[in-house]
N, C-alpha and C positions, 0 to 999 in steps of 0.2 A: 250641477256644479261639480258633482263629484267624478262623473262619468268621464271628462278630460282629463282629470289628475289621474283616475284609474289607467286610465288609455294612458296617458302620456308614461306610467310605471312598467307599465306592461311594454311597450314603446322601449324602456331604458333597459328591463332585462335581457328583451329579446338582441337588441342590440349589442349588449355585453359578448351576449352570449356567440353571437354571429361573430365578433370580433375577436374571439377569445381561442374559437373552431378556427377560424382561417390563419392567426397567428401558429397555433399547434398545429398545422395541416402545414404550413410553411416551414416549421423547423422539420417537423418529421420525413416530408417527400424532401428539402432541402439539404437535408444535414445528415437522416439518416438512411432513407431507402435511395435515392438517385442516385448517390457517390458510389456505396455498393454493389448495386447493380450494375454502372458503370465498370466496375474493376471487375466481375465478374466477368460478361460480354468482350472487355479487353483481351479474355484469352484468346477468343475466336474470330478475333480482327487482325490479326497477324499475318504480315506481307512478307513474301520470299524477295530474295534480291533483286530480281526482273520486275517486280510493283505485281501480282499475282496474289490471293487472298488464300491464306493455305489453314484453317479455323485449328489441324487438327496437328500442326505446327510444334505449337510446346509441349502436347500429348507426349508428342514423337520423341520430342527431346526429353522430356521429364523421364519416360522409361528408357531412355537408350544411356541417358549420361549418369553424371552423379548428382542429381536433384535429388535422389533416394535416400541417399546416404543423410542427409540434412533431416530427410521425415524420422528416418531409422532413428538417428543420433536423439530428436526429441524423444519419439518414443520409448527407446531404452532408458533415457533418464527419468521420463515420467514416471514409466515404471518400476525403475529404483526407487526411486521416492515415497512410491506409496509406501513400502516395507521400511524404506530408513525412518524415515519422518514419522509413521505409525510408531515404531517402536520406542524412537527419542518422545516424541510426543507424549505417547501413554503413560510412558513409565515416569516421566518429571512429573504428569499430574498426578499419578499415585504417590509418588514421593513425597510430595505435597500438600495432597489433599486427602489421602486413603490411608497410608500407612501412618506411625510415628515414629518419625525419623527427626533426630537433633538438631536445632538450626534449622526448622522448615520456611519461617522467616525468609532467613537471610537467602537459605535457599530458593526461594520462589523469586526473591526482587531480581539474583543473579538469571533464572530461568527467563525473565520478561524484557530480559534488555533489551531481545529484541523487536518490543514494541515499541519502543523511543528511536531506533535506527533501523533503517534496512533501506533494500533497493542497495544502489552503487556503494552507501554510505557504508554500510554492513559488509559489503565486499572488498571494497578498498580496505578495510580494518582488519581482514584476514588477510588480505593482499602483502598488510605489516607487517604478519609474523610469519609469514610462509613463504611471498613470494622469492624470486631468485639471490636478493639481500636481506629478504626479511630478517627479523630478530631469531626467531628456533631456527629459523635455515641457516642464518650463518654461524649459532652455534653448536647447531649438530653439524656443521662442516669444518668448525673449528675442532670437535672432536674423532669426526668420522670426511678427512680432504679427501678421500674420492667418492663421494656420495654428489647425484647427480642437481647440481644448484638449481634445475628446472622441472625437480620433483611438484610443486606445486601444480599442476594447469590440466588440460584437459577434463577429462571426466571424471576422473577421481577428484577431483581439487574443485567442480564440480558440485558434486552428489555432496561431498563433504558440507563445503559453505550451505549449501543449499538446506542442506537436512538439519541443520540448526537455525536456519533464518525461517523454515518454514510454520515451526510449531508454537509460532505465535497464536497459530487459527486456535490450537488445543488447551493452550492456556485461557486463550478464552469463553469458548464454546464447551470444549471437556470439560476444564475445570466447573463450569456451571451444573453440568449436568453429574456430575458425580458428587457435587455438593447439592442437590435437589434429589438425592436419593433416598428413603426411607428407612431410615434406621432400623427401623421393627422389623421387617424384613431381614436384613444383617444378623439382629440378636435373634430372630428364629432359626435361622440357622445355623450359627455358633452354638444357640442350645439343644440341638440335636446332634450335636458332638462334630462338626463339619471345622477342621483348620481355616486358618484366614486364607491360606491361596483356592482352595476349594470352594468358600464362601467367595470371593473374588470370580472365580470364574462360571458358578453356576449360577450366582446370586447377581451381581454388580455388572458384567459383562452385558448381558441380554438387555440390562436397560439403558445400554448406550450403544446400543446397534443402529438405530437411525441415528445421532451425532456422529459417529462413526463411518457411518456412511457416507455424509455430507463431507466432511473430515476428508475424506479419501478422494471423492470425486472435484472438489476442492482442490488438491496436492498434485493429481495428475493435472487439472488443468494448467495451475501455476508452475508444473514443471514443462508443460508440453510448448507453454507462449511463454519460456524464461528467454532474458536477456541481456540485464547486466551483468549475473556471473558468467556466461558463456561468450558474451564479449570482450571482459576483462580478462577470464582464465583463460580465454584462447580454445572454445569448442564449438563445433560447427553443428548447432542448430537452426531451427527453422527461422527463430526468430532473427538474429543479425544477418542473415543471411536475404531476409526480406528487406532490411534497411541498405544493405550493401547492392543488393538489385536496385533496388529506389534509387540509388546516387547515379549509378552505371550511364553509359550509352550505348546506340548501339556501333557506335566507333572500338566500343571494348571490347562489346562480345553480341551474342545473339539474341538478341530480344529480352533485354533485358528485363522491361518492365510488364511483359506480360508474363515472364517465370513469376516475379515476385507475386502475381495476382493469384498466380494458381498455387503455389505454398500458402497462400493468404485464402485463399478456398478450402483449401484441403484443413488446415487448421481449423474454419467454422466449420466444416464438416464433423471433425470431432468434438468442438464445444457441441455443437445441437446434440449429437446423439448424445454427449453427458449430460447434456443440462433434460434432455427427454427421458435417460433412465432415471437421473433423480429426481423428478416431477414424478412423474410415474409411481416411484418407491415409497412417497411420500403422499399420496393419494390413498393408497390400501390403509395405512393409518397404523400405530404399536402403540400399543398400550400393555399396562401393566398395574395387576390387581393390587392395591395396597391397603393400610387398614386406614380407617375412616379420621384418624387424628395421626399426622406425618408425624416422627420424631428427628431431630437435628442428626446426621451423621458425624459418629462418633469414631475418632481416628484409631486403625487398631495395632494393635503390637505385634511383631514379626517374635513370636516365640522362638523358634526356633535359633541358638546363638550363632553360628555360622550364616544362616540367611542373615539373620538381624545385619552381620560387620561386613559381609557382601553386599549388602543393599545401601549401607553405610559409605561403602569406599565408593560405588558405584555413584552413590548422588555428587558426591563430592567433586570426582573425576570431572562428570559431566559442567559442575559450578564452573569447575577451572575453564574450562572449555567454550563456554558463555561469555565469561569474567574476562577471560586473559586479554581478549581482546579493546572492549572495554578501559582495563586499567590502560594499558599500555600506549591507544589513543591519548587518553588524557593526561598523563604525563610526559608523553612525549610533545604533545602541544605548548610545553611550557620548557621545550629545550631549543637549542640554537642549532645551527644550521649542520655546523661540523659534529654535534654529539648527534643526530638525526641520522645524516650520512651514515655514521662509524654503527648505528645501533647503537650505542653506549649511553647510560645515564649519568648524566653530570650532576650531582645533587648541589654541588656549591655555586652552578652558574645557570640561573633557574630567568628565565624570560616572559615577557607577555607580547615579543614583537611578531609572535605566530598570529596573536590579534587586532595587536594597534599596532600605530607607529610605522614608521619605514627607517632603513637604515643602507649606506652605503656599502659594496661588496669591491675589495681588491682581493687579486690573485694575483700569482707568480704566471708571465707568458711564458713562450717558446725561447723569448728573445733575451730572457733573463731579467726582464724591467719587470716593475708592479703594474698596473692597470685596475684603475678604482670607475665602477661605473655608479652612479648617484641610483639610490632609490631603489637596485635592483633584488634587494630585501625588505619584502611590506609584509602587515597583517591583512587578515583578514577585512576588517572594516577600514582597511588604510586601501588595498588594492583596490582599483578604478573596476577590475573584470569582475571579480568574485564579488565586491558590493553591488556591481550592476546584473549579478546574476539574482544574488541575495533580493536583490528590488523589484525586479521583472519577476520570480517564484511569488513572491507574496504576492504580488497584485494578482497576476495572471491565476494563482489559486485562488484566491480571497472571490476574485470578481464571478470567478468557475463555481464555486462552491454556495455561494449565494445564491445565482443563478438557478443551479440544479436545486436547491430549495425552495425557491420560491415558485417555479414551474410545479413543483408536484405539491405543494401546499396546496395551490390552487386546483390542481388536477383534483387532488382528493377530495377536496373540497364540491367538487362537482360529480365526483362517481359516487360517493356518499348519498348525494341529493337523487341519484339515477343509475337507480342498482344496474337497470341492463343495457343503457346505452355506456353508461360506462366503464364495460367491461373492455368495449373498443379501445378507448383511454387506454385503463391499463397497460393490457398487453402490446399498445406502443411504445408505452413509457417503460415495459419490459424487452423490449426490444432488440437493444447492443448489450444482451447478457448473450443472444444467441450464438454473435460475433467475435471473436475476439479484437482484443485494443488493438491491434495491431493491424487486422483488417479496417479497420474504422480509420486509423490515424493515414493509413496508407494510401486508402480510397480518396481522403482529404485532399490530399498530400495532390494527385494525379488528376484527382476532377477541377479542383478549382485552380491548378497551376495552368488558366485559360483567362482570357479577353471574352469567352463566348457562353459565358452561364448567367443566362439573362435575369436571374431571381436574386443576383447579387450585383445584379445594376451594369455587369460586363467586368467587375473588380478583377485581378489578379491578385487571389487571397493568399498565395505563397509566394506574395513578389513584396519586398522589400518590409515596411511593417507590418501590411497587414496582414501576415503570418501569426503575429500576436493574437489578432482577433481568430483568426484559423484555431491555433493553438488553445485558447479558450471554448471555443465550440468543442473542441474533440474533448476536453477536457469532462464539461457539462457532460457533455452525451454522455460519457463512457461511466458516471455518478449518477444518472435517473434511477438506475433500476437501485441499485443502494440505498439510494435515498428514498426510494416509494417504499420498499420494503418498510423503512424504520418509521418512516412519516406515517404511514397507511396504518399502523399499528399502536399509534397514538390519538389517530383519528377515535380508533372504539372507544377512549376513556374517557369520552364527551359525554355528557349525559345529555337524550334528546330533547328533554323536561326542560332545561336551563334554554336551550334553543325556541321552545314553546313559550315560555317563559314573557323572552324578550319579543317576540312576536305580536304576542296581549300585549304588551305593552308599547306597541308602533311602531318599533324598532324598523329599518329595515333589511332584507338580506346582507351587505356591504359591512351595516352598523352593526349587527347580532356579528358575525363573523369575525369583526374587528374589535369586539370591544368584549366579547362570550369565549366564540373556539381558539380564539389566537391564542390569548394567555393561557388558556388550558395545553394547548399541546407547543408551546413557545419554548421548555425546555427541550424536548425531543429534537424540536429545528435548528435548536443550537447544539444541541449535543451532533448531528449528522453536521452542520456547517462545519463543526471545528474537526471531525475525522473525516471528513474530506478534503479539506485544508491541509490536514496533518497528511495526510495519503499523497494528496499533489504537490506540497512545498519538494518533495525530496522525488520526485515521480524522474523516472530514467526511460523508460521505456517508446513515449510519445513523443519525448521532445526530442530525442533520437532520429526522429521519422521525421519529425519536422526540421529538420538541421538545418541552421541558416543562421547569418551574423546575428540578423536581430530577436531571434527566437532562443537564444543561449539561455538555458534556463541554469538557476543553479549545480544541477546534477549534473548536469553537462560543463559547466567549468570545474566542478570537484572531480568529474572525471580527465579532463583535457590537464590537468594537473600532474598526473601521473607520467605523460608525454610531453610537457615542456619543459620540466624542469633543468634551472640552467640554460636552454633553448637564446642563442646569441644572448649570453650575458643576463638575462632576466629571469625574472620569476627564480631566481635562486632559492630560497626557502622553500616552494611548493607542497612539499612534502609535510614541513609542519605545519603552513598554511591546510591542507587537507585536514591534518588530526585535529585543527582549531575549527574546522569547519564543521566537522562530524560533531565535533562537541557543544558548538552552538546546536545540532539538528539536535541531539540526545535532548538539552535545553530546550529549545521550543515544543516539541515533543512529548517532551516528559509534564510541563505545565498542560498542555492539553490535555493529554489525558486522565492529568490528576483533576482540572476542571469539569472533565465529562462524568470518569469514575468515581471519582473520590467526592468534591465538592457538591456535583453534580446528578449524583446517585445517591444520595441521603435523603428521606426524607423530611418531612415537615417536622416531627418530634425530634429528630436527630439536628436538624440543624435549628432548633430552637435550645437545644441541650447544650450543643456545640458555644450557642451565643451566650448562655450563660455563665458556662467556662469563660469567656474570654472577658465577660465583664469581671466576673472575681478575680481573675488575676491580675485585669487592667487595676480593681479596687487595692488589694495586697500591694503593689507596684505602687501606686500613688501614695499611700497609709503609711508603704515604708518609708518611703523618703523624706515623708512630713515628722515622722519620728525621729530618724537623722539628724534631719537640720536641727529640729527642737535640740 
């Protein structure tokens, strides 16, 4: 009797499991290797104008034109980077966390804006005080009239925006590791008569040379496949330069979309060989000898007075720097169209139709009459575009960001069970770290703009909606390896006992799973849903590539913003509309990550602490009132 039930279990995993391979064997040759390799081979199918197959075609061009110039321009930036970014980086975390400096507080919340904003939103917001009307431009032009109004843009303006959007990685990754440092350490050698910068650099230094590392090869990547600043500021990198071939034809110019394939090579060429030296760096292994019981690091004082008011003015500098931008969005969100225009703050005529509402716009014509056009001043949540951007970001993230958790829940959930088959797993689901996003969205973008890719049933997935679903796959893809990383690292906190456990007691694999390891690593899955969420709601980069009416994601109407404004009578507002939009992203933003870090990185003892604060005060609060009334 038992032999059929055995059979028919054995029957159900085997089953799962065949089902489970062939779905994963379909996204991966589907979604991830055939596009690519497709866009690769596209270099070498290229026709001379007689129909003739000439493979070595855009070679010829690449070296002879100015395709160069685009690799140069990344690479010079990248390379700037690593030096700006290191240094801004470094030194807010020491500011911060190492030294004791006045206001570290406040200092630090100002240093992390920008993990609340970035992408377009972060750039458009320096775009406000620099660019050609910005607010400092037009008042250093109001004190210095022949200074050039188009100081802003290129590489400087660039490297600039850039080296402050980047050291978000440092605040989070440095700061951790220079607060995981061993005090003991520090005070031995302070007490062998070593000053604090000495102590900083033979002591503190050496043990954040691999985050350092990471840190670095991090910064050039992010500088090498940048996009929105160098789109906005007007500089000719590899990246827009790819999206700008994608639209082309070859009515324009010469083969267009097999240049873009081969900048789109040459860039995974250089993620691999970064993503191979830092495997690599990180395999040999550092370590560092400490005493057997850690003590807290203890923040030190800059004896010296002239360092102390240097290091002083210096942290400060840099606040404003973070800050200005920041304030200046959010108060100008709550001004009206003409104090926006002028740069000017109007304290007495303070608005909220940057976010609700809509209102009617006259002006004076040519012809000397008014002309009032209805509606051509909306908020945010009043305009039909920017809500329908606002609607399509959330879902298309939400559904993205699920997705890529749930595929590697389950993956790990199976290389767990099968140390060596699945290693294969993994290093698929590591995959499009190889790649850059931009070779992925591209690849997309070219493969499936067809009738003839039979494993999507003959669809046209960049033809009219179902670019959506396009845009959600590249979305997922380019979040796996993210998401294994944090998922797979919560896997270990399972204990196998608890899985034994429920075994004895009949459970089966599905039910132990569902009812054992879920809840154990169920905060980890929500912590990665919600900053992957957070990452895709304001994502600029992809949905660029995918450009099409019905794929307008929000970044893309916050950027198309800047260019229509006023555009035949509408969208007049635009402008503040943008600073109300940045300030919803700061907002939803700012909640996630205080649910990941803050609510969500406490433990069991702290948030049992937490709850009882909140009943004693709810108690005080009730006890007053009933005193009151009595």
């Amino acid at each position: 009797m038992n032999k059929p039930l055995t059979q028919k279990g054995f029957d159900s995993k085997n089953l799962l499991l065949i089902l489970g391979g062939l779905f994963f064997a379909y996204l991966f040759f589907g979604f991830m290797l055939l596009p690519c390799m497709n866009t690769l081979t596209s270099i070498f199918k290229v026709k001379n104008p007689d129909g003739t197959a000439d493979p070595l075609a855009v070679i010829r061009f690449f070296l002879a034109g100015n395709m160069k110039s685009f690799v140069w321009n990344s690479l010079k930036l990248a390379i700037a980077l690593i030096v700006t970014v290191n240094i801004v980086g470094v030194s807010i975390v020491l500011l911060t966390e190492y030294f004791d400096i006045k206001g570290a507080r406040i200092l630090r919340m100002g240093y992390m804006t920008t993990l609340i904003y970035s992408g377009v939103a972060l750039v458009t917001g320096y775009m406000f005080l620099y660019d050609t009307d910005g607010i400092i431009t037009t008042l250093l032009r109001n004190s210095f009239p022949n200074m050039n109004p188009n100081w802003f843009s290129g590489f400087n303006a660039v490297l600039f925006t850039m080296t402050f959007a980047c050291t978000s990685n440092h605040m989070l990754f440095l700061r951790n590791a220079i607060r995981g440092i061993d005090y003991n350490t520090v005070e031995a050698a302070r007490n062998m008569g070593a000053n604090p910068f000495k102590v900083l650099w033979k002591v503190v230094f050496p043990t954040l040379i691999p985050t350092m590392f990471s840190l670095t090869v991090m910064t050039f990547i992010t500088g090498l496949c940048a996009m929105s600043a160098p789109t906005l500021l007007g500089y000719d990198s590899i990246n827009p330069e790819i999206v700008r071939l994608a639209g082309s034809s070859i009515a324009d110019e010469s083969f267009p979309q097999a240049r873009a394939a081969l900048l789109s090579i040459i860039l995974a060429c250089f993620t691999i060989i970064l993503l191979t030296v830092l495997s690599s760096y990180e395999r040999k292994g550092h370590y560092l000898s400490v005493s057997k019981t850690k003590a807290k690091l203890q923040k030190q004082k800059i004896t010296n007075p002239v360092a102390n008011v240097i290091a002083h003015i210096y942290a400060y500098i840099l606040f404003i720097i973070y800050m200005t931008p920041v304030v200046m969005i959010i108060i100008f969100s709550f001004q009206t169209y003409s104090a926006i225009r002028l740069k000017t703050i109007n304290f007495s005529n303070w608005t909220l139709i940057n976010y609700i509402g809509k209102q009617d716009y006259s002006y004076l014509t040519t012809r000397g009459t008014y002309r009032t056009i209805e509606g051509s001043i909306s908020g945010v949540f009043s305009n039909a575009d920017t809500l329908g951007g606002i609607r399509l970001s959330i879902i298309m993230s939400a559904v993205a960001a699920v997705f890529a958790a749930v595929i590697v829940v389950v993956a790990c959930s199976y290389i767990f069970k099968n140390k060596k088959k699945g290693i294969v797993l993994e290093y698929s689901l590591l995959f499009p770290w190889l790649l850059p996003t931009i070779l992925i969205c591209y690849s997309y973008r070219i493969y499936f703009n067809s009738n003839e890719v039979w494993y999507v049933f003959g669809n046209n997935l960049y033809y009219g909606p179902n670019v959506r679903f396009l845009i959600i796959m590249a979305y997922t893809v380019t979040k796996l390896p993210f998401s294994l990383r944090m998922i797979k690292a919560a896997f270990y906190a399972i204990d196998e006992e608890l899985e034994d456990a429920a075994k004895n007691l009949g459970a089966s694999p599905i039910v132990t799973f569902l009812r054992v390891k879920l809840p154990i690593i169920m905060p980890s899955v929500l912590a990665v849903v919600a900053l992957n969420f957070n990452a895709l709601f304001t994502e600029y980069d992809m949905s660029a590539t995918f450009a099409s009416t019905y794929g307008t994601s929000y970044a893309m109407v916050i950027q198309a913003m800047t260019r229509e404004e006023g555009l035949y009578g509408y969208n007049v507002n635009a402008s503040g509309r943008r600073c109300a939009s940045t300030v919803f992203i700061m907002i939803v933003s700012g909640i996630v990550l205080y649910l990941v870090y803050g609510v969500g990185a406490r433990d069991l003892g702290e948030r049992l602490e937490a709850k009882r604060k909140r009943r004693e005060r709810w108690y005080k609060l009730t006890h007053r009132k009933e005193k009151l009334q009595v």
